[in-house]
N, C-alpha and C positions, 0 to 999 in steps of 0.2 A: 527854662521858661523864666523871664523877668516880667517885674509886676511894677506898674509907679506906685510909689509910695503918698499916703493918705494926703488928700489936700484938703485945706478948710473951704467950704462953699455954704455962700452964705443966701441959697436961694434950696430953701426949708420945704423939704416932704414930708407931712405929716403921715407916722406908722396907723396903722389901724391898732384900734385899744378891744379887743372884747374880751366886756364884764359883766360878772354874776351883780346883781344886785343887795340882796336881802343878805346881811352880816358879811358881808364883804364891802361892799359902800357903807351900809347904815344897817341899824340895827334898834330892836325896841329900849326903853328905858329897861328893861326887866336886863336886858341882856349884855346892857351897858356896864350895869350894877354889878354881874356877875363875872365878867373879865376885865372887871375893873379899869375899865378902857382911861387911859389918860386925856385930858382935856376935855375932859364931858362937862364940868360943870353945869348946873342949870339955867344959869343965864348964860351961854356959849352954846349951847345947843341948837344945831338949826334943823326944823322941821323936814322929811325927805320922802315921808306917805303919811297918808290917813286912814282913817278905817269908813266902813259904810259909811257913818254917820259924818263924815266931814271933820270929825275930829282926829288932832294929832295922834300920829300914832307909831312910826321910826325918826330917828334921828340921825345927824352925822353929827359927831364930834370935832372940834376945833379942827385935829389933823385934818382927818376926811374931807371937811369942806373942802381945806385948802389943796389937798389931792384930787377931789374934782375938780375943781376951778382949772387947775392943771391939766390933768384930761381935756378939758374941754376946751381949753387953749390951745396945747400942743398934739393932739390925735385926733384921727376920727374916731370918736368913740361908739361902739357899737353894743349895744343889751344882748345878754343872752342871760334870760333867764324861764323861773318856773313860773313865773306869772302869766295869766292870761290875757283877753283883750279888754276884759272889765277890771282886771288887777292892777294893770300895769298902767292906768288912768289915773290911779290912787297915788301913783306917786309922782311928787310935785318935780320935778327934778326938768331942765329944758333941753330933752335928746336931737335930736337932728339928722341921724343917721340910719343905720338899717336896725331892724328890733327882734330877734329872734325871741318868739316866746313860748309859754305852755308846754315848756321842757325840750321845744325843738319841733314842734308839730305845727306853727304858726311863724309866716314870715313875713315883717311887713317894710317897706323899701321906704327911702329916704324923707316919701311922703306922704308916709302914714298908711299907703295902700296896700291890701292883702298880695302878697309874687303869686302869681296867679298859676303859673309852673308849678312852684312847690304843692300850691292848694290841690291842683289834680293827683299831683305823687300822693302826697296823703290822702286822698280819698281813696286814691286805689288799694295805699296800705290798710287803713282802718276800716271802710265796707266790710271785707269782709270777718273781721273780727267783733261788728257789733254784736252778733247773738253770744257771742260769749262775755264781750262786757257786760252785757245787759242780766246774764245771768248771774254774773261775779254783784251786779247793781241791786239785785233783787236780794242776792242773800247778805249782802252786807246792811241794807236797809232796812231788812227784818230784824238783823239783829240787832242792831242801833235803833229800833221803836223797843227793844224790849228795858223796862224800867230800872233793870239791874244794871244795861248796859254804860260803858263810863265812855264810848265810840262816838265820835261824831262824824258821820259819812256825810262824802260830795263826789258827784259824779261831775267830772269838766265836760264840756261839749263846747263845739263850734259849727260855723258853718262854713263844709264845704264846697269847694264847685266840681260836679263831673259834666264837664263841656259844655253848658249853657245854664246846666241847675244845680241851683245851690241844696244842699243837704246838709241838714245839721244831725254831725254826727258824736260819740263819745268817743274822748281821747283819751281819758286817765281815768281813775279812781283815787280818792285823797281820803284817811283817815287819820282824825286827828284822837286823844283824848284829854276826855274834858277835866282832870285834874292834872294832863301835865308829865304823864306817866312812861318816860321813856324807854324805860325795860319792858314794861307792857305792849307797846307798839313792837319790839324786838321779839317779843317775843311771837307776840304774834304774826311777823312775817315769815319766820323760822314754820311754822304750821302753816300758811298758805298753800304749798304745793301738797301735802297731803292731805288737804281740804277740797283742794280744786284737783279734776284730773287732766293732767299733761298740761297742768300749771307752768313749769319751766319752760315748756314749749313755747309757749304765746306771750308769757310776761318776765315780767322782772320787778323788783323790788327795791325800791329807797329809801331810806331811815334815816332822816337828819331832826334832830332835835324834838318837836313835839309833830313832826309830818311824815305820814307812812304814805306813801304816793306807789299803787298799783298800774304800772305801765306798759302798754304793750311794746315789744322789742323794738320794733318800726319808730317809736316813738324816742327821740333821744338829741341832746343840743349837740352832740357830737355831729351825729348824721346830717343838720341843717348847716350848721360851722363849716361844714364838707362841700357842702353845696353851694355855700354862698364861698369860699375861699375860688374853689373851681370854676362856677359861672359868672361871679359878678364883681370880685375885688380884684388890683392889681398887683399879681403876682411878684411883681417888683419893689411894693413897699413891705416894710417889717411889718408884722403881726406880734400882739405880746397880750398878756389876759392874766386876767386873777380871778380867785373864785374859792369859796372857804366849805367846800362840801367833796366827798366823794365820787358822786354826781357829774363836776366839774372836769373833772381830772381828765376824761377821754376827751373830751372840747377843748381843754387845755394844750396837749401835747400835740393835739394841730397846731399850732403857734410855735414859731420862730423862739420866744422867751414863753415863761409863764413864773405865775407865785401866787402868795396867798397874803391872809391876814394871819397875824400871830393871834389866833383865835380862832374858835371854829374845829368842823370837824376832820378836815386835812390836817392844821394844823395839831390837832390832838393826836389821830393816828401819826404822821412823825415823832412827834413827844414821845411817844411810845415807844418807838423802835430805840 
């Protein structure tokens, strides 16, 4: 078998780029401080989300910027992230392309609109797991009303559509705690399944930094990344992604290329090994 050898062509196909957002693009000042990121200064810093109240609240530093700007130049850049569809408004950032969000439960196409396909697959997956969300909702929020408790619980919800109506249904369960407490969140997911019965059956667990995120299996940016690779992008351009969480990683090895940020919690477990 003979092959030609490489030619330069100078009529440019942009690969698809999909990326996590939150500490892989930008990150808070808290977090900035704490990997001592290069090029942060505080007049170099550009704003990249806000919090409810309209105020700043992640940033990208010098690099970043200029690695988005790139993105956004040379790929089609694609989100994939844990943000929802009131989260993912907060950051100021100008995407264009498709947006996987809510960890993979939420897909919306080039123009902003919900894929209407995917919205049925997930209603059929989630229906029938709300009575157990809703009981996993009830004991988590008992416990987090109680005064001793350091938990602050949120139930995610969206609305689905099953063939003409829309349902709004629960996707996740998100506990955070309010001083910060990352062993504690660990600890506490390590007791979930002998809290809940036939816990591993239905869910799964996530633990990055100060967010414990209770998800049902159906739920996952792997499985959306899946769907959109195979129904909707052209199998003929590259694909390539970054993403600084364990989370990541199954979304990730869909792609042609993948990496991370020298930060984060991929890149700690490598450090590790």
């Amino acid at each position: 078998m003979t092959a030609p050898f490489f030619q330069v062509n100078s009529d440019i196909i942009k690969p698809y780029a999909l990326m996590d957002l939150d500490d892989t693009l930008f990150q808070t000042q808290r977090k900035i401080e704490a990997w001592d990121l290069p090029t942060a200064k505080a007049n170099s810093l550009v704003c990249a989300s806000v919090n409810k109240q309209g105020e700043p609240l992640s940033f990208m530093t010098t690099r970043q910027a200029i690695f988005f700007n790139w993105l956004l130049t040379s790929t089609e850049l694609i989100v994939v992230t844990a943000r929802d569809r009131s989260e993912i408004k907060r950051v100021k950032l100008p995407f264009a392309s498709w947006q996987v969000l809510t960890h993979g439960a939420i897909i919306l196409n080039q123009n902003g609109e919900l894929l209407q396909t995917w919205q049925q697959r997930m209603y059929n997956e989630l229906a029938p797991l709300q009575d157990k969300l809703s009981q996993l909702s009830q004991l988590f929020a008992k416990h987090s009303s109680n005064d001793n408790s350091q938990l602050r619980f949120t139930a995610h919800s969206d609305d689905f559509i099953n063939g003409s109506v829309s349902e709004k249904l629960v996707i996740y369960l998100a506990i955070k705690h309010a001083k910060k407490d990352h062993q504690a969140l660990i600890e506490l997911a390590s007791q979930l399944p002998k809290l809940v019965r036939d816990f591993d059956k239905y869910f799964y667990v996530h633990v990055n930094a100060n967010n414990l995120a209770i998800l049902p299996h159906v739920v996952h940016k792997r499985h959306a990344v899946q769907f959109l690779l195979a129904q909707h992008l052209d199998n003929e351009r590259p694909s390539f992604g970054f993403g600084d969480s364990l989370a990541d990683l199954p979304f990730l090895q869909l792609l042609d290329w993948y990496g991370m940020p020298n930060h984060g919690q991929l890149h700690e477990q490598l450090a590790a090994k």
